[in-house]
Residue, then its C-alpha position, 0 to 999 in steps of 0.5 A: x402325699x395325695x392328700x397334701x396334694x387335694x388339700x393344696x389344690x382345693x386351697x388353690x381352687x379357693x384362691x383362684x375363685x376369690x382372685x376371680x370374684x375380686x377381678x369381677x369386683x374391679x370391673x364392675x366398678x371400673x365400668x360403673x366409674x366409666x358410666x359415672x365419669x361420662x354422665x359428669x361429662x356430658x352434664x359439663x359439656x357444651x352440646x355440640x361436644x356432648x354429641x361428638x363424645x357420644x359419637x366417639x363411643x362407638x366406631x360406627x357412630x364416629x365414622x358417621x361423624x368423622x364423614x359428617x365433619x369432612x361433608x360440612x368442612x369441605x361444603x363451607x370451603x366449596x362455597x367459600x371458593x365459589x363466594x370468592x367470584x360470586x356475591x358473598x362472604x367468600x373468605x369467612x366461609x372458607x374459614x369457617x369450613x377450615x374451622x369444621x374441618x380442624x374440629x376433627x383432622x389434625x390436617x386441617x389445624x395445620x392448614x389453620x394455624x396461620x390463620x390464627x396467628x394472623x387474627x391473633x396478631x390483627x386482635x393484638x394491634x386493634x387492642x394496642x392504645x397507640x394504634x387504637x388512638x391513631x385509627x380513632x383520629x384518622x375515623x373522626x377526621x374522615x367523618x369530619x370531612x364527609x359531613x363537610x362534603x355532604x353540607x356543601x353538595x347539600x347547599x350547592x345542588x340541593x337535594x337532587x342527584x343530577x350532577x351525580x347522574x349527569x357524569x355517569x355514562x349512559 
């Protein structure tokens, strides 16, 4: 009976170092498949994702990252809102910073969404051939004008602008 026992348990033990080199086996390809699926991906990838995925791989890195997105996003908002009173681009920066900060933070998406439903809908009516062929007159009209308007300030003042000066104050 002691031997059945030593033969089961040397067949277990067999078993059991097969089972391991074969679990061994399955990592390593496992992670020889990882490497391969992330080289394919960073060959694919444009490089700003390239380097968001490299900085996902690791939580240090992608802290840094995460705090490098809410640093840019916020700084572009920043800007945007002092643009607002200022000279500048104001309402593009603040979306532009919002455009940042949604590349990381579901939040931030939220907050753009009906940004995007607006373009999206302003993209659509440029596009529609009724409205198209409408502000196409009303340009052309306006350009008419102004050319008139320009030949008859030409042909009654000459090329100077004293009458344009003289009502200004000062």
């Amino acid at each position: 009976m002691t031997e059945s026992r030593d033969g089961d348990g040397g067949a277990q033990s067999q078993d059991e170092g097969r089972a391991h080199d074969f679990e061994d086996r399955v990592e390593d390809l496992a992670e020889d498949l990882v490497e391969g699926f992330e080289e394919a991906v960073d060959k694919v990838l444009p490089p700003h994702l390239r380097a968001r995925a490299w900085a996902r791989r690791r939580r240090s890195t992608h802290v840094l990252w995460q705090a490098g997105v809410l640093l840019v996003g916020f700084g572009l908002v920043l800007a945007g809102i002092a643009m607002l009173v200022l000279p500048g681009p104001g309402w593009a920066s603040i979306i532009l910073g919002f455009i940042v900060l949604a590349s990381e933070y579901a939040w931030a998406r939220r907050l753009l969404e009906p940004v995007r439903r607006w373009a999206k809908k302003a993209a659509d009516a440029a596009l529609d051939p009724r409205v198209r062929k409408r502000n196409l007159v009303i340009a052309g009209t306006l350009a008419v004008v102004g050319v008139g308007l320009a030949v008859w300030y030409v042909a009654a003042f000459g090329f100077t602008l004293q009458p344009v000066t003289s009502l200004l104050p000062g």
